[in-house]
Each structure stands twice: as C-alpha cells, then as structure tokens.
C-alpha positions in Angstrom: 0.0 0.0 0.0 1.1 3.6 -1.1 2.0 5.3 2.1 0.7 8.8 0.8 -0.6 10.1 4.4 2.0 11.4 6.5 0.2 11.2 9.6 -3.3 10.0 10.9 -4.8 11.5 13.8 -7.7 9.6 15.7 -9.2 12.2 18.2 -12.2 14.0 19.4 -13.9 16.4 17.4 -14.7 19.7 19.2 -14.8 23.1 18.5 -12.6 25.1 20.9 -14.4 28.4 22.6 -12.1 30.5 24.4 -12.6 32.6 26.6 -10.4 35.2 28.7 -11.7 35.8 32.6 -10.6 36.5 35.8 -9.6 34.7 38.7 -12.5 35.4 40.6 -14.3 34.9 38.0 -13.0 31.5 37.7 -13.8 31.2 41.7 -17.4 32.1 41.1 -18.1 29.6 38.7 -16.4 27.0 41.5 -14.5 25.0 38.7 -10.7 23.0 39.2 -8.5 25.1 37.9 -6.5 23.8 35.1 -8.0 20.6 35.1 -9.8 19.3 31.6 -13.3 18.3 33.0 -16.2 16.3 31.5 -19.5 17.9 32.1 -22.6 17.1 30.0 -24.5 19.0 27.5 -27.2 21.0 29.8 -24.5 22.1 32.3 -22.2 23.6 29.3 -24.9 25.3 27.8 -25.0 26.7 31.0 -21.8 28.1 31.6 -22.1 30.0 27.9 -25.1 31.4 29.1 -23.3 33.1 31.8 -19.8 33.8 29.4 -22.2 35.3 26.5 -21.1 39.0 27.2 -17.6 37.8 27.0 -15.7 37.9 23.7 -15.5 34.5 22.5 -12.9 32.9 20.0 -13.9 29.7 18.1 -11.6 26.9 16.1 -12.2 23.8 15.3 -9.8 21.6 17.3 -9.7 18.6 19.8 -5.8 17.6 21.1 -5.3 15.6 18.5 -6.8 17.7 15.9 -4.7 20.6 17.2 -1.6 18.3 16.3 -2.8 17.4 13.1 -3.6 20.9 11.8 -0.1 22.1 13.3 1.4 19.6 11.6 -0.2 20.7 8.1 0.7 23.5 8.6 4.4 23.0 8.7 4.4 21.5 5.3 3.1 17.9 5.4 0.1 15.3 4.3 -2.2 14.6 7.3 -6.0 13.0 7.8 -7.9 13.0 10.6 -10.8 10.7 11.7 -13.4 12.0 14.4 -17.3 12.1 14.6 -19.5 15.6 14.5 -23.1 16.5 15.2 -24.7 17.7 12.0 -24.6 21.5 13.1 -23.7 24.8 12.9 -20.6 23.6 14.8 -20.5 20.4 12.4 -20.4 22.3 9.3 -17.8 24.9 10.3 -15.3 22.4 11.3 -15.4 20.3 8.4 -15.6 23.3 6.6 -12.1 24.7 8.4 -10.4 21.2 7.4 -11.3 21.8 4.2 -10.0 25.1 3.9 -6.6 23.1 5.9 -6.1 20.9 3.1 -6.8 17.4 5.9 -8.6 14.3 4.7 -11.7 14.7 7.2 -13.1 11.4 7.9 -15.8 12.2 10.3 -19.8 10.9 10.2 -22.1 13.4 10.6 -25.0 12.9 13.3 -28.4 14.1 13.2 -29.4 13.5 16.8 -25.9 14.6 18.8 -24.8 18.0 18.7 -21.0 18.8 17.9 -19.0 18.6 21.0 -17.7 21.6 22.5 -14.3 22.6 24.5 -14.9 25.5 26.5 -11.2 27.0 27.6 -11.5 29.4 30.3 -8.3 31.6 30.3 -6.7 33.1 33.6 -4.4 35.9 33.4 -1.6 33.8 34.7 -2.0 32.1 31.3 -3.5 29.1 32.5 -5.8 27.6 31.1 -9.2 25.1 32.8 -11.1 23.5 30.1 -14.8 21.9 29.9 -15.3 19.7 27.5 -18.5 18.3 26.5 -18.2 15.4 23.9 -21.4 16.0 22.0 -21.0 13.6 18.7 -17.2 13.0 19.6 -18.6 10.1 22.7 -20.3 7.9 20.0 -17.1 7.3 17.7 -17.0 3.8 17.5 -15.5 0.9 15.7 -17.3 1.4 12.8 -16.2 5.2 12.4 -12.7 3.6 12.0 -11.1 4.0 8.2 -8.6 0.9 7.6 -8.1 2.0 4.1 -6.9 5.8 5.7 -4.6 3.8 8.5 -3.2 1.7 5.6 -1.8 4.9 3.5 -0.8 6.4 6.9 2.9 6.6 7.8 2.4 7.2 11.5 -1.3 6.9 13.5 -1.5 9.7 16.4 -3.7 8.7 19.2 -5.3 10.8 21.8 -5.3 9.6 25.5 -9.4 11.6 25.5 -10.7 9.3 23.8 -9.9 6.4 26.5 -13.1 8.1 28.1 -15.6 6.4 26.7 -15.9 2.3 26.5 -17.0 2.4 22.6 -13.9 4.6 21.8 -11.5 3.1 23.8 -12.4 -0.2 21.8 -11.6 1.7 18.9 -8.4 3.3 19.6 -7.6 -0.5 20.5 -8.8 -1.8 17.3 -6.6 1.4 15.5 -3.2 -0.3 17.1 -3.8 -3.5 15.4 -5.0 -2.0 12.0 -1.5 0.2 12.4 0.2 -3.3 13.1 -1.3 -5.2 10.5 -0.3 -1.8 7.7 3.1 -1.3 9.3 2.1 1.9 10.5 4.0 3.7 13.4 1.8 4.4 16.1 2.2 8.0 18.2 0.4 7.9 21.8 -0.3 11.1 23.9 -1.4 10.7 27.7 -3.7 14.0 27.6 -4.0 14.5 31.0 -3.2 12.9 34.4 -7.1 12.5 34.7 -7.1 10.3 31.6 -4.4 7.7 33.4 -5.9 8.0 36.9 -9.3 7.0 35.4 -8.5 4.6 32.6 -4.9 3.1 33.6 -5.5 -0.2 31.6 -6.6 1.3 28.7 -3.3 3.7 28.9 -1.2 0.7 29.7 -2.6 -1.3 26.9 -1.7 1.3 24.1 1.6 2.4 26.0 3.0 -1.0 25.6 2.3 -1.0 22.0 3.4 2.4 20.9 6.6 3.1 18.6 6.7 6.7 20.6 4.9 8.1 23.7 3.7 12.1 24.5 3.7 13.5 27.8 4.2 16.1 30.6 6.4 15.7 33.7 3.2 15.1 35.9 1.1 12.7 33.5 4.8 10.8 33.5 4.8 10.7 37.3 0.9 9.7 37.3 1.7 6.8 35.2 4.5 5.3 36.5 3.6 5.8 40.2 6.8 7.4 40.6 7.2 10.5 43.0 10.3 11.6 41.3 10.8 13.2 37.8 13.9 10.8 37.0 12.7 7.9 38.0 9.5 8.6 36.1 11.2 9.1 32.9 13.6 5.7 33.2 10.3 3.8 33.9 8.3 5.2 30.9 10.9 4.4 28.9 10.7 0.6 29.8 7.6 0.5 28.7 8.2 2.2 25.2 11.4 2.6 23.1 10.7 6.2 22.4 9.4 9.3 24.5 9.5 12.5 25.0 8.4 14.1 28.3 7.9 17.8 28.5 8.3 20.5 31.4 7.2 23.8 30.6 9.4 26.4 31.2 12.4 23.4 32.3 12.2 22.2 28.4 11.8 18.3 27.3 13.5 15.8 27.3 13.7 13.5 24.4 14.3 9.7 24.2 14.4 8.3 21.1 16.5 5.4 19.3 18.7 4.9 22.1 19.7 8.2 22.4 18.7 11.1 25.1 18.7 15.0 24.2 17.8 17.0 26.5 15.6 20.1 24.5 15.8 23.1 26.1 12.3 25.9 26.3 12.4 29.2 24.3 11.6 32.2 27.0 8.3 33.9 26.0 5.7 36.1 27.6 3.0 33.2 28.1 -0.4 34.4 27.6 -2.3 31.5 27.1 -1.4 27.8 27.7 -3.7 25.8 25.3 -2.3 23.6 23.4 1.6 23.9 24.1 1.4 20.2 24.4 -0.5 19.6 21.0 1.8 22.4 18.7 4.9 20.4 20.4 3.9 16.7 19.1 3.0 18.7 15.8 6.5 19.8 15.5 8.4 17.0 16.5 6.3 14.5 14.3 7.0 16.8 11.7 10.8 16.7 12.4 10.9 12.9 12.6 8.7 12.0 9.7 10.0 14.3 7.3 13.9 14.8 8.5 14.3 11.8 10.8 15.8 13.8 13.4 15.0 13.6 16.8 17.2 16.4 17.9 16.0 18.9 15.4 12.5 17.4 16.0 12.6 18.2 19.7 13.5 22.0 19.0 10.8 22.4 16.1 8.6 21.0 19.0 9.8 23.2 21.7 9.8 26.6 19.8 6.3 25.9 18.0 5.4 25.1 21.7 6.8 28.5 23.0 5.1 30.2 20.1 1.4 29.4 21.0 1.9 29.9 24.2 2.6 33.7 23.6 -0.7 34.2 21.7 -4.4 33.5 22.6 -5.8 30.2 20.7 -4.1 26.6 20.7 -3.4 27.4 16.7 -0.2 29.7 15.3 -0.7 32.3 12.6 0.9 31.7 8.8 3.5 34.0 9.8 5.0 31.4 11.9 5.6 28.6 9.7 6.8 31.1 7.0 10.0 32.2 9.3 10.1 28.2 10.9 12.9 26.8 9.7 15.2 29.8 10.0 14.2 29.5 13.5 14.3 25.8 14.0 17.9 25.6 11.7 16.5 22.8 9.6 16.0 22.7 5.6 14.1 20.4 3.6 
C-alpha cells in the first residue's frame, strides 16, 4: 500500500471556545482550575449562558486535531478521523479542514450535537477547560477508516478518547490495523485525569506504541513514581521512544537509544492551550520528514513556546513562514 498520508490522527472532534476571565471569576463559577473536566450537554450550555457578554474565539480543534492541523501547517500530508453532530458547529469544522487541506473522515450525526471545549483563560496564562463530547462520545469501531490507517505513515492517538468504553475499543482496534499496515503508532497521555481514570486502557496502548507524549506530571501519574527521574527511566521501559515535557524546564527527548535534553524558548505566556499539541505537531514533523529527533525536539519546543505567547491553541501563517530559519532545519 502507497503510504501517501503522512500522519493519521484519531481524536475527538470539538470546536474550541475561548474565553479570557478573571480569577475570581473563575472562583465564582467554582470550577478545578486547570483541570480538563467532562460535564454534560445542559451544564455547558449553562456556563455560555453566563460567558455570553464575553468575547469568544472559536476553532475547530480537539488535542489531537490541534496536532494534526499544526502539523499541516508546517508542510506535510495529514488526515484525521473524528465524529460531528450535523450542526452549525459540524459544518464549520469540516468546513475549516477543508479550507486546511486534511482528509476529514468524520460521520455526521443528526441526533448529537458537535462537542464543544470551553477553555477558560486566567491571566496567569493558564488555562481550565470543559469539555462536553457532543458527537465525539459515540465514535466507534465502525467510524474507523482501515483504508486511511493503511496509507498512513504514523497513526496519532489521543489519550481523550480512553473516556468512553465504545472509543476506547476503537483506539484498540486502531493499534492493530496500524500493526497489520506497518504503521508507526504515536500515543499522547492528555492528561493525568485520563491515566488516573483509565490506567489499563493507557497501559494497553503504552506498551504498543513506537513513541509516547507526555508532561512531567502525567509521567509521574503513570508510572507511580514521585520523582521526575525515575519517572522518565520507567516510561521508557515501557516504550522505546518518549519525550516528556516541562514547561518552562524544556523536554526531554528519548528516542533510538539516544537522550537529548531540549531546552524551552523564553516567552511572555499568555495562554497555555495547546503547548502540548503544537509540540507533538513539531516534533512528528521533524521525525517523519527529517528523521531527526534532535532537530524534532527543537521544532517542537519553539512551536510550543510560540502558541503559548498568543491567545488560541493554533499559530498564525506567519509562523511557519520564518520556521525553519528558526528551528535551523531545511528540507
């Protein structure tokens, strides 16, 4: 099979609505800060009703989606497979991906609405997210493109979508297809609540992965580990290659039996969403098309740096224009 797909991403399908509020704002509305935290349709409705005043910035997105449309962006073939509600929401992100240039496999749904992220903004850049699955909770095995998988080069999996038992079982069945197609799967935790709640289901796919996405904490959560060390020599035991981020302390990067430690590119951090995502967009980029795990940490770490400095988990054209000055790569 023609491997004409650069990378597959298998994720939720939500459109991202941002919004910037105080921190007693944040207080009022008695929600965990900087948490990611499943609520249901009715109770986000409800918190829009009360942020409707507020100026609102909308993308189509999901962490995995993020990654995928970063890694466009930088110059590559990607696809993504997902589920929408056939909305208003629905119809403008298939409509963005169009515009992106992805191959959008996604069923539409008359009787679930499009699922939502609402990303509530502190002004010490951090950033405490609701997420309401809408459509995104019924993707299933059947929603699962093998042709798509089979032209893929690399599979990128999102930890999310361990959340639901009818996903799960497809994000399962997605590491054999990638077996079966010789296709290099990509695994990112998404959040310590993700391996807290569904440790098999991480475990499973962990131990099956060609290379694993993480932060310092989600590292620690999984490997029961209260040191950062010893967190990072026990991930690696259970996949051949990681890469563990730490905000402002860089990344570090383990891959084909050789370590680099990445360093972080000092900005004024204005919002935090999707640092993680733009940093697997980068370094996926780097090791698909330049094979280069160095250079692939750095593209990672500065695209990271770059969104953080700006409101929205997606960077502006003018970006990836200046990129590989930045990053010291050509292609």
């Amino acid at each position: 099979m023609n491997k004409s797909i650069d990378l597959c991403g298998l994720g939720n399908g939500l459109v991202d609505l941002q919004y910037e509020i105080s921190e007693e704002e944040l207080l009022s509305l008695k929600i965990a800060k900087g948490l990611m935290t499943l609520v249901a349709e009715e109770e986000q409705a409800s918190y829009l009703e009360l942020l409707k005043d507020k100026k609102e910035h909308k993308c189509s997105g999901g962490s995995a989606a993020n990654t995928i449309i970063g890694f466009t962006q930088f110059g590559a073939n990607a696809a993504y497979n997902t589920v929408l509600g056939n909305d208003k929401y629905g119809l403008f992100y298939a409509s963005e991906f169009e515009e992106l240039g992805i191959e959008l496999e996604a069923e539409l749904l008359d009787d679930t609405p499009t699922g939502t992220c609402l990303i509530l903004i502190t002004p010490d850049s951090e950033r405490t997210m609701l997420t309401s699955l809408g459509a995104s909770a019924k993707f299933e095995l059947k929603n699962l493109n093998e042709e798509i998988i089979s032209r893929s080069k690399w599979i990128y999996l999102e930890g999310y979508k361990l959340s639901q038992e009818s996903s799960a079982d497809a994000m399962f069945k997605a590491v054999e297809l990638a077996k079966k197609h010789n296709t290099k799967i990509a695994f990112t935790f998404s959040d310590a609540f993700i391996i807290n709640c569904f440790y098999d289901g991480v475990k499973k796919i962990t131990e099956q992965s060609d290379l694993i996405f993480c932060n310092e904490q989600e590292a620690i959560t999984y490997t029961k580990q209260n040191d950062y060390d010893k967190a990072v020599r026990e991930l690696y035991k259970s996949c051949p290659n990681i890469v563990v981020t730490r905000g402002a302390l860089g990344s570090v990067v383990l891959f084909d039996g050789k370590k680099f430690n990445i360093p972080a590119y000092k900005v004024q951090a204005i919002d935090s969403t999707g640092a993680g995502d733009m940093y697997a967009a980068g370094f996926l980029w780097g090791i698909i098309k330049l094979n280069n795990a160095e250079k692939a940490g750095n593209l990672g770490s500065i695209a990271s740096s770059q969104v953080v400095s700006q409101l929205g988990p997606r960077l502006n054209d003018s970006f990836f224009n200046t990129f590989k000055e930045k990053a010291g790569v050509n292609y």
